[in-house]
N, C-alpha and C positions, 0 to 999 in steps of 0.2 A: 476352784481355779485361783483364788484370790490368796488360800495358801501358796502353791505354787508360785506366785505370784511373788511374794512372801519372800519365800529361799530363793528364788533366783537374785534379788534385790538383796538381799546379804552376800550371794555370791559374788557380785558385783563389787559391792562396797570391798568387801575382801581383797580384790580383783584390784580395785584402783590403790588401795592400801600399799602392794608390793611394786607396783608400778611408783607407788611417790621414793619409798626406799630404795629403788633400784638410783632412781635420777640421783637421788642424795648420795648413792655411792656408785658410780658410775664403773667404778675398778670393779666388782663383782660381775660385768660381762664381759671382761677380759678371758678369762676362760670357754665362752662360749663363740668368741670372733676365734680363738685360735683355733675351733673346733671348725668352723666354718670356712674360716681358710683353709688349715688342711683339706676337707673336703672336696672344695673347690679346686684347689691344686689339683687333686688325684683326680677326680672325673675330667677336667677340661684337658686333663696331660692321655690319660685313657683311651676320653672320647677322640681326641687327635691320631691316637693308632688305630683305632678300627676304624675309621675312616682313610689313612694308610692304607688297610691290610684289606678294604673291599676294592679295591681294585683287583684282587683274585678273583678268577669264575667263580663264584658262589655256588652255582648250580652245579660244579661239578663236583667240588668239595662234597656238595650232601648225597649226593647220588653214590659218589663211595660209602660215607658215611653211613647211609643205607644200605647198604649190600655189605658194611663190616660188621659180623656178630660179635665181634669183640668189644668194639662200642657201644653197641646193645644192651650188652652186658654191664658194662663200666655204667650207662648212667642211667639203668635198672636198677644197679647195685646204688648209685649213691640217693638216686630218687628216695630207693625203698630205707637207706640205713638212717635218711634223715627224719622219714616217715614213721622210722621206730622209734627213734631217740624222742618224738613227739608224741607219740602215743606212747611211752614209760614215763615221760613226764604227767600226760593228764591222767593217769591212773593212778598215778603217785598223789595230785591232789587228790582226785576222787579219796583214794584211800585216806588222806588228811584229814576228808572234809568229815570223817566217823567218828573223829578224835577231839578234834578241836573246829570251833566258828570262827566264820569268814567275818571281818565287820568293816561296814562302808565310813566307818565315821571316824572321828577322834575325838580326845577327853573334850578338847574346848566345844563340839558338836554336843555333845552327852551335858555337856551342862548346860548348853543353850537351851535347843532344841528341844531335848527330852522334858523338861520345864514349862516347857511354854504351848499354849493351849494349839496344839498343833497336828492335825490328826495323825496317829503314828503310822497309818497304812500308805498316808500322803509322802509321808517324810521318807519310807523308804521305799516309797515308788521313785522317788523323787534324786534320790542319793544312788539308786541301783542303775538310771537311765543316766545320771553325772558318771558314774566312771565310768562309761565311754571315753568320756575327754579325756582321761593320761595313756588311755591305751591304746588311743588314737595318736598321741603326745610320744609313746614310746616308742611305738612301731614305724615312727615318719624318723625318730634319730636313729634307729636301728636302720632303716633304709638309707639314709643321708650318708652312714657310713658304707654299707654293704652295698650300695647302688654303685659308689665309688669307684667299689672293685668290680665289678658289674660292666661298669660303662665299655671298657676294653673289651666286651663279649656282645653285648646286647643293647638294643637301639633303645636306651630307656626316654621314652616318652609321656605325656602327662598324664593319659590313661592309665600305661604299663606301671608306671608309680603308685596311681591313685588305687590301683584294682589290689596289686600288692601288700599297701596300706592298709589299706579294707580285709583282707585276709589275715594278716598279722594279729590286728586290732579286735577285730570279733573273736579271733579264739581268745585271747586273754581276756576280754571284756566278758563273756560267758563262762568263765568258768567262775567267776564271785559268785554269779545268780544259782549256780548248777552247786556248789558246796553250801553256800545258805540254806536251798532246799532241805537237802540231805540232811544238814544238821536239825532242819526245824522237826523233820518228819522224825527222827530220832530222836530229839527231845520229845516230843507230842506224844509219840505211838511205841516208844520203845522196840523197833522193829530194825537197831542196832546189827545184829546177827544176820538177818535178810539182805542188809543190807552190801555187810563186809562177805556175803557169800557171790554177792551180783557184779561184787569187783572184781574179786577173785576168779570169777567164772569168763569174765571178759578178758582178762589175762592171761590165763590158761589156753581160751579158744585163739588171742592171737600171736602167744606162744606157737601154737599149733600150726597158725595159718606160715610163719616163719618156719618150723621142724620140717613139716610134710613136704611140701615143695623143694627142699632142699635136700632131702632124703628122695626125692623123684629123682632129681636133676641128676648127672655125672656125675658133678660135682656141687657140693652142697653150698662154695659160695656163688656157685651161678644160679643157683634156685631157688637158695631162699628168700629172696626179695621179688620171687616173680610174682606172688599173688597181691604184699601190698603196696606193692610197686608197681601196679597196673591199674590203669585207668579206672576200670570201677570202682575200686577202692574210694574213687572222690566223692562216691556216695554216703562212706561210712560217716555216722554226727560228727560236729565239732573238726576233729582230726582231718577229714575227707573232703569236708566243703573248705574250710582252710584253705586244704591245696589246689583244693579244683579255682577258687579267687586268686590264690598266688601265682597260679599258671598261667594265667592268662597272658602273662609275660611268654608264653609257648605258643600256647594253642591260639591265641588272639582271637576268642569267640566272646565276645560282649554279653550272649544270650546266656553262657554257658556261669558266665560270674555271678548274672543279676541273680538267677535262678537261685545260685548256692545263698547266695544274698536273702534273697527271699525265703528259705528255708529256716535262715537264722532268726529271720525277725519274726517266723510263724512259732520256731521253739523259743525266742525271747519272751514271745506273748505267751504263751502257755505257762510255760516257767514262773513268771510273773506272779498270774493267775491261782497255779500252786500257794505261792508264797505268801503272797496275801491273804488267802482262804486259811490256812494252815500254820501262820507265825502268831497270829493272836498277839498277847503281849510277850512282844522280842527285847524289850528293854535288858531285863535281868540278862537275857540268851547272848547279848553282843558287848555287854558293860566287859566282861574279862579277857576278851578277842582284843577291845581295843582298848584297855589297859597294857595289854601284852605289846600290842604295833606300839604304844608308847615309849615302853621298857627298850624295844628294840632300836628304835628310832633316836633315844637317847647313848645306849650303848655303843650304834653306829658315831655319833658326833660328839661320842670320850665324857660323857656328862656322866658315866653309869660303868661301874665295872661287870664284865662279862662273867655271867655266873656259869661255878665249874659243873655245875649240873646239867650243862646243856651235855645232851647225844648223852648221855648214861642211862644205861640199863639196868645197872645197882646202886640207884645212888640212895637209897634206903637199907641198903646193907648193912649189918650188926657186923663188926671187923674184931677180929681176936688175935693180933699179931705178935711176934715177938719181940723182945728188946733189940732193936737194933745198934744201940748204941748211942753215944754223947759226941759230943761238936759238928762235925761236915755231916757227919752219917746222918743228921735231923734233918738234912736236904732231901737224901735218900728216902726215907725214912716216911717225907709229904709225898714225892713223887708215887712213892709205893700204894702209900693209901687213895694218893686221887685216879690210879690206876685201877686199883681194885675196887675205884666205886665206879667206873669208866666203863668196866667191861667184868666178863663175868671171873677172868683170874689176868693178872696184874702183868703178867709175860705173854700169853699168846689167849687172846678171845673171841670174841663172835666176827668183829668186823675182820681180824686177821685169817681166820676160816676163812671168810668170804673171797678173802683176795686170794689165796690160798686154791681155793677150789675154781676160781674162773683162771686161772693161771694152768692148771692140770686138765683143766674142760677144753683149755687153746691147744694144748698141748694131743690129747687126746684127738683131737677133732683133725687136728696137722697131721696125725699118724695114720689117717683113714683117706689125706690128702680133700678135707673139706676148708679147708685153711691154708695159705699157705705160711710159712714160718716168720713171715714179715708182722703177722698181728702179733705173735708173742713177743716181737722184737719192739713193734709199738707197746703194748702192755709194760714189757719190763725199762724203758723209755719213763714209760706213766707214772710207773710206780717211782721210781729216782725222783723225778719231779715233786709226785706228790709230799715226799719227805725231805724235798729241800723247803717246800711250804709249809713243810709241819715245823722244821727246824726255824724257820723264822715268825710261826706263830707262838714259841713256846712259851713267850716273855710275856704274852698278852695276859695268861693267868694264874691266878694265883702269887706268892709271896714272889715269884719273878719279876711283877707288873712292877715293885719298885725293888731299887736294891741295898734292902735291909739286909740279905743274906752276910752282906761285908762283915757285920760286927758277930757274926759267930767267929767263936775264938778257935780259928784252925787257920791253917795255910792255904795262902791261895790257890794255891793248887788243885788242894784236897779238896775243896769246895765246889772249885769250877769239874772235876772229874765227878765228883757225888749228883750234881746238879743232869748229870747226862749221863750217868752208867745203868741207869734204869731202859733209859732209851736206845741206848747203843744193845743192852742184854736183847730187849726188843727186837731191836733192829736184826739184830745178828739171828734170832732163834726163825722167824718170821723168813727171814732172807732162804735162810736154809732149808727151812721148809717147804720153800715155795720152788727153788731155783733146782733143789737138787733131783726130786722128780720130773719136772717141767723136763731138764736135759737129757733125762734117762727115756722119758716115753717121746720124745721129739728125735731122740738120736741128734742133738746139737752138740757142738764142742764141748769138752769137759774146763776147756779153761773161761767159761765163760763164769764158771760158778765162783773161783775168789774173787776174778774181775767187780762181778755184779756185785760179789759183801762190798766190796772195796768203796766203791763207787755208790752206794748205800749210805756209808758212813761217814763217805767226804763230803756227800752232797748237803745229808743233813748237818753235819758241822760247820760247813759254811754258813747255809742259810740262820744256825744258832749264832752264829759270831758276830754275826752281821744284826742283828736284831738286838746279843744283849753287849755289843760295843754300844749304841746307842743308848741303851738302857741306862748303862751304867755311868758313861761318862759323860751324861750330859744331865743335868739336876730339872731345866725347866722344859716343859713341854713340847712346846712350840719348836725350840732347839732340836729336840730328837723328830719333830716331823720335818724340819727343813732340811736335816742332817741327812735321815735316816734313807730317803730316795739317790741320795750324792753317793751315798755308800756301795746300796743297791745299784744304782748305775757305773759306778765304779768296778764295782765285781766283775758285773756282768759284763761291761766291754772292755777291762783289762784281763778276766782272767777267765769266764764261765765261754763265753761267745768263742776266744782263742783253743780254748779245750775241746770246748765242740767241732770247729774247723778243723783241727791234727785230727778229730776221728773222723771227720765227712773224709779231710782227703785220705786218710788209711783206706777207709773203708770203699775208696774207688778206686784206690790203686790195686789193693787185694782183693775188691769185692765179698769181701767176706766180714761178715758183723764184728765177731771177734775183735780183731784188730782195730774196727773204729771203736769198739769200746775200751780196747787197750789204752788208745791215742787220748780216749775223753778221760781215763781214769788217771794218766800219769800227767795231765794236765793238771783233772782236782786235785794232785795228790801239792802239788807245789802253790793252790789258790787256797786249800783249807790247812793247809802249815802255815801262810804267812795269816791268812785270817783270825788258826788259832793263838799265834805269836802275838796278834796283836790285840787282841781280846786281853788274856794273859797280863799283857804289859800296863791296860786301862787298868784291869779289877788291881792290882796290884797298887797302882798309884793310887788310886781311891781309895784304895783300905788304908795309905799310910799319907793320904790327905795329900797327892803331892800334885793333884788338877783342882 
């Protein structure tokens, strides 16, 4: 007890430590009142309309409500799609936890703690029951905002809050203790194999429990969410009770939360139990976990450049390539190689498959009328997005982070075109592949296919423009992160925001996708011209010194 006693009394100290620094600089809770106001704004403007909008019978509103199967359906369907995206997530750690350890600590813990005559089974009973507190800490600012939007719908009261909170918070708080295990029992027993076969088999089965039901139904998007999107479902561990706590905001059964509550803390205890029996000395097991959250943690706050081996599948690959040539071309030339250690060939690879195949599985699935054509329409949405984000993380790595490329001896031009024809070849092979089946087994318009290159190409060229304007023409730091948001906000409500409006309204005047995509492409076409123009104009005056 007296250890315990111990870490909390350094917690503490710790505790007052960032409290004396906060008063010394009292500017650093500026960001946290803005956050607060907002909030405040939004719920008390909210909660002003649904207190409005109860003056409607209520009771007759739900009485239709219930007697429509169409609503049924709708918030079966979103129940269950939230339900998924939550169980793909904790089988994604599960799966992690095979790979790599979870660790409660950090370096300055490792060299305290681990030192000092302190029982080790104490210390991480002790650090395992602590992170409760951020994920109690996270789940109350994820509420704070999402209550927000909330309020306008639902009477949130302190219960409705607290039970919600409590649901948040326990699933992410068990999942450290549930990957620990895993990994101890896999160091210990080498039983690796058993293990990645018991993930895989729970994946498979709620695979299944999603295919079957929706292959029952009519129609397969009204079925497939009927089984984990039903009530019993709140039984299933972790994921189940979760919802059954978060509902309580629904069902408002007090009995119904404690219970799931009660489940948690009987697999908390077990789990525990496990772990302590079973981790022996965890020193060596967690020393590399949390070396790595430091690398990250640095990385995140610019201390640390982002190493290109993250997400590669070859990045031990032996490369045997050809001359590609002298001056710009040695741009080309890196792009080529950190692609071909990225993936398994340097133009189209595993993760392009992937997009590739859920793109033809939507398409597919719209042909049999299990779909209707709005999710490939969100999908190819996704995808634009994601490669404007790709285009403005390009500059994060590699010899782009700064700009040395100036002093290769070729023209501007040449340079800035070498730097992104890997990615445009990309772009373009990936696009084609994806778009020109998708249209053929969906029966959609044929002009959606140059539309969608177009609009591929503009998006990621902004998003580049926009990240290596900053890069380039600004020498100190700080500069480019003050800069580089004005920029970003710039775009986006001079020129991204007004492109998307011309397709919202095409697209309601015609009702037909097509055409809003028409509306959003000939928007980018005149926001990634002046983007490129001005990019162009930076790298030029800095190669001949004239900022």
């Amino acid at each position: 007890m007296n250890e315990f006693k111990l870490l909390l009394r350094k917690d503490l100290f710790i505790l007052i430590n960032n409290l004396k620094l906060i008063l010394k600089n009292p500017v650093r809770l500026l960001p946290y009142a803005a956050f607060v106001g907002y909030v405040s704004f939004i719920y008390i403007s909210r909660s002003r309309n649904r207190v409005e909008n109860e003056s409607v019978n209520m009771d007759e509103v739900n009485d239709a409500l219930a007697g429509s199967e169409k609503v049924d359906y709708i918030f079966q369907s979103i129940t269950g799609g939230i339900t998924l995206l939550v169980l793909a997530f904790f089988i994604f750690q599960l799966f992690r936890a095979t790979k790599k350890n979870v660790s409660f600590f950090t370096m300055a813990d490792v060299n305290l703690l681990f030192t000092s005559p302190v029982s080790p089974s104490n210390i991480l009973i002790y650090y395992m029951v602590r992170s409760l507190l951020p994920a109690i800490g996270g789940s109350l600012i994820f509420l704070a905002y999402g209550g927000s939007q909330l309020a306008g719908t639902f009477d949130l009261t302190t219960s409705n809050i607290t039970f919600m909170a409590i649901g948040i918070a326990l699933f992410f708080f068990m999942l450290s203790p549930i990957k620990f295990l895993i990994y101890t029992l896999n160091t210990k027993y080498g039983i690796l194999p058993s293990i990645k076969k018991g993930v895989f088999s729970m994946a498979v089965l709620l695979g299944l429990m999603v295919l079957i039901p929706g292959l029952m139904a009519e129609k397969f998007w009204k079925g497939m969410f009927a089984w984990i999107g039903s009530k019993w479902f709140d039984f299933f561990p972790i994921v189940g009770w979760s919802r059954g706590i978060f509902t309580f905001l629904t069902h408002e059964n007090p009995w119904i939360a404690l219970g799931f509550i009660l489940l948690y803390g009987m697999a908390f205890f077990l789990i525990l139990k496990l772990v302590i029996l079973h981790s022996g000395a965890y020193y060596e097991d967690v020393l590399d976990s949390t070396q790595s959250n430091e690398e990250v943690k640095e990385k995140a706050k610019g201390k640390k450049q982002m190493s290109e081996s993250n997400f590669s599948l070859n990045a031990g690959k032996k490369l045997d390539l050809p001359d590609f040539g002298t001056g710009a071309k040695a741009l080309f030339w890196r792009n080529y190689v950190h692609s071909s250690r990225q993936d398994f060939h340097p133009l189209f690879g595993l993760y392009s498959l992937i997009m590739v195949a859920l793109g033809i599985v939507f398409a597919v699935l719209s042909l049999f009328e299990w779909f209707p054509h709005q999710v490939i329409y969100g999908y190819l949405l996704f995808l634009i997005f994601i490669y404007f984000i790709a285009g403005m993380g390009k500059t994060n790595v590699g010899d782009l982070k700064k700009p040395f490329f100036i002093l290769i001896p070729a023209s501007w031009s040449s340079k800035f075109w070498n730097m992104i024809k890997l990615d445009v070849y990309q772009m373009l092979l990936f696009s084609v592949v994806l778009i020109v089946p998708t249209i053929l087994i969906a029966s959609l318009h044929w002009a959606l296919i140059p539309i969608f290159l177009f609009c591929m190409v503009a998006f990621y060229l902004t998003g580049f423009s926009i990240s290596l304007s900053t890069t380039v023409g600004f020498d100190e730091g700080w500069d480019r992160k003050l800069i580089k948001p004005l920029i970003i906000g710039g775009v986006l409500i001079f020129g991204i925001v007004p492109s998307l409006g011309a397709g919202i309204f095409l697209f309601i005047v015609s009702k037909q996708f097509v055409f809003g995509m028409l509306g959003i492409s000939v928007g980018m076409a005149i926001v990634a011209a002046v983007m490129l123009n001005l990019t162009l104009d930076i790298v030029k005056r800095v190669e001949f010194k004239e900022v």
